[in-house]
N, C-alpha and C positions, 0 to 999 in steps of 0.2 A: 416752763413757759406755757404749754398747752391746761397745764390744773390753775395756772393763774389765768388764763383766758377765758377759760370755763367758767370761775367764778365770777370776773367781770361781766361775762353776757348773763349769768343766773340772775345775776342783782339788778342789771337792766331789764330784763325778761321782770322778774318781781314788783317792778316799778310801773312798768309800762303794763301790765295786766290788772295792776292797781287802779290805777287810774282811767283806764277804760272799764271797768266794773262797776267804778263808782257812778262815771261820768251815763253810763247803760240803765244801770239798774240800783242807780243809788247808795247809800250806805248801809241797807240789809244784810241780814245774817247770809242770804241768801248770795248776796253780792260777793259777801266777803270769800264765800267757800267757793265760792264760781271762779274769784280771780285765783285761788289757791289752788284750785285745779288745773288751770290754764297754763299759772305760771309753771305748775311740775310737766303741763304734756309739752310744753312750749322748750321749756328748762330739757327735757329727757331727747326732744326732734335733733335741735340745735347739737347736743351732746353727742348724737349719734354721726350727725353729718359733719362734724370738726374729724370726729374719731377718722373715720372714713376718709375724709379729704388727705386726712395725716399720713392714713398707713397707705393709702393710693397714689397719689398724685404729690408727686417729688419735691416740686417749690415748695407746700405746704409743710412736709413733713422737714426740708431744711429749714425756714421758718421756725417750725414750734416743736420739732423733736431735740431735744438737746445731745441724744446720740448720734444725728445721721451724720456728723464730722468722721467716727468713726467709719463711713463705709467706704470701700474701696481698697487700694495698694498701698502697702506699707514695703519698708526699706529695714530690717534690720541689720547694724551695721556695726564697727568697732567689736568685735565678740570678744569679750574675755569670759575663761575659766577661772571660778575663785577654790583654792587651796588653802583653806583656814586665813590666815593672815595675807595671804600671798598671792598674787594672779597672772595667767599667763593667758597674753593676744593667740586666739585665736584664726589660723589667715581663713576666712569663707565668712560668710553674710546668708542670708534667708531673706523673702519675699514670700507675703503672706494678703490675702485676699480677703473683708469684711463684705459679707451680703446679709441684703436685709427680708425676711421674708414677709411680707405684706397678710396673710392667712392667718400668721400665727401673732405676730408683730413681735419675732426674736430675730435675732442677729446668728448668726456661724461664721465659723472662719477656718479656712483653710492654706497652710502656709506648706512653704519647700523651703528647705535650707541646702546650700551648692559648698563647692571647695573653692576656695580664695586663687588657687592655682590655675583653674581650666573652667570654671562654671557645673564642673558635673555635678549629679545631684548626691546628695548626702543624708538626707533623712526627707520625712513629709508626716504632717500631723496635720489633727482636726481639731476643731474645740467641741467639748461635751456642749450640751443643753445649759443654756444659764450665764449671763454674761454679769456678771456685778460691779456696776458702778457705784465711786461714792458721790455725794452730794452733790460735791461742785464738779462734780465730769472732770474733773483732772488726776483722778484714780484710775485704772479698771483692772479686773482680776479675772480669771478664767481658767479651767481647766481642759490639758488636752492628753488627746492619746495619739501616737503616733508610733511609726519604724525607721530602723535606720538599715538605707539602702546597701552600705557594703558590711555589713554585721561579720565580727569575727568568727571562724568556724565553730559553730558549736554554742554563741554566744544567742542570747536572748536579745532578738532586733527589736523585740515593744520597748517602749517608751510612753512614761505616763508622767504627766506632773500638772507645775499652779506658774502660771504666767501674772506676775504685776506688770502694768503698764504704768507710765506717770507722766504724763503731756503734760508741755509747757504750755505758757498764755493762749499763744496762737493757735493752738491745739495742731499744730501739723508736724512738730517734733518735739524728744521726748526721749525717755529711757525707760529700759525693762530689764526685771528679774526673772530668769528661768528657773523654778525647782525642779530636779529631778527626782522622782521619787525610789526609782530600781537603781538608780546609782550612785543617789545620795551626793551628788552634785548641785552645783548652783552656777549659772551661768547669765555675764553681766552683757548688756549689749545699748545701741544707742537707738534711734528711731525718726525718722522721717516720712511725711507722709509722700507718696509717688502721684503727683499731677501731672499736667499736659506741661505747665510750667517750667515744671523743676525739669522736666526730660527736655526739654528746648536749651536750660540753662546750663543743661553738662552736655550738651551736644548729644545724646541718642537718640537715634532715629525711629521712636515710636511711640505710639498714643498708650494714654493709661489705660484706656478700656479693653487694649489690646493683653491686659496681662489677667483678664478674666479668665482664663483660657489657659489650663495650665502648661498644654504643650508648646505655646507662644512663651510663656514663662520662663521655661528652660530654655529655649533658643537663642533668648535676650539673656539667659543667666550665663550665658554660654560665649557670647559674644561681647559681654561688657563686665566682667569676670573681675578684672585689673581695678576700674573707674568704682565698682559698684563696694569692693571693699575695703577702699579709700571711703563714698559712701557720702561724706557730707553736703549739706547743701548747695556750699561754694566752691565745691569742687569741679571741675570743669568734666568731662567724661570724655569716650575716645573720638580722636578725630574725624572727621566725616570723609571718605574716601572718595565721595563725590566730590566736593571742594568747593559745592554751591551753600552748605548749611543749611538745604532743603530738607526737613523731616519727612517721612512715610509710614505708613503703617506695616510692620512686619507680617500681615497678615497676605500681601499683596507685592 
């Protein structure tokens, strides 16, 4: 969206420099290299302040970035283990966090995976540098490294591997492949994106920007344990013990 927009105002800018060159100084050689000047400082001004406006200022960048769907809280859910032909559920879920950094203009992500049983935490991973989308934004791939919180004695808690993503239309859920690369595993899961919405819609009592925060993270992983890997969108979530179905922020 943003490299088609560019080109629109380039061809605008070309035109409009044209024609004031002409209309200035007639149709001279001199004319002609003046509006070709113009239209590249004109063409390069424009180019720098889209750039800008994109990686800064938020409207813009959901407007004409085709990734910033990507930022924020995710839900991964359904976990199955695959065994050659064969697969075994999973009980626990992960919640994983996309930030965008504005300096560099890349993405990171940083996820926790809990136990299906009580919310405790179970592993935690980052993603390496380098997020690769395909074409149409309904791919992404990534590499992470990570540990796993209760490692058996003796065992090696790193974890490294390649994360596929594959969003549906609406780009807010989806499903993903986990490779393991040290265990030679692959692990299947399902995907939702975490709004204000969706947490209104299963009843929990908290704001998504509250899950920036990875200690807020686990608190909520901890308390909604049961609801979160069940997981889907029309899921309802656990009951509000107030009895009003007032949300709050767990921050507070």
């Amino acid at each position: 969206m943003l490299d088609r927009l560019r080109g629109y105002f380039s061809a605008i800018v070309a035109v409009v420099c044209a024609v004031l060159s002409t209309s200035i100084w007639g149709e001279s050689a001199a004319a002609q290299v003046g509006a070709v000047v113009a239209s590249c400082v004109l063409g390069l001004l424009i180019d720098i302040g889209l750039s800008w406006l994109t990686r800064n200022v938020r409207p813009f960048r959901e407007a004409l970035d085709r990734r910033e769907f990507f930022v924020g809280s995710w839900l991964q859910y359904n976990v199955r283990d695959v065994f050659g032909a064969s697969s075994q559920q999973v009980s626990g879920f992960a919640i994983f966090v996309v930030s965008y950094d504005a300096r560099t203009d890349t993405h990171s992500l940083a996820g926790r995976a809990y136990r299906g049983q009580d919310g405790g935490l179970e592993a935690r991973w980052n993603s390496e540098p380098g997020f690769l989308f395909s074409p149409d934004y309904r791919k992404l791939t990534y590499v992470f490294q990570g540990t796993v919180a209760d490692s058996q004695s003796g065992a090696d808690p790193s974890r490294r591997g390649i994360v596929e993503v594959r969003f549906n239309n609406n780009h807010v859920s989806g499903e993903g492949t986990v490779h393991h690369v040290a265990t030679k595993t692959m692990r299947l899961f399902d995907l939702h994106k975490i709004t204000d919405s969706w947490l209104a819609s299963g009843g929990h009592r908290i704001f998504a920007a509250d899950l920036d925060s990875a200690a807020l993270r686990d608190k909520f992983a901890a308390e909604n344990a049961e609801s979160l890997t069940r997981g889907s969108a029309g899921t309802e979530g656990p009951a509000d013990p107030t009895g009003r179905g007032q949300r709050r922020s767990i921050r507070g």
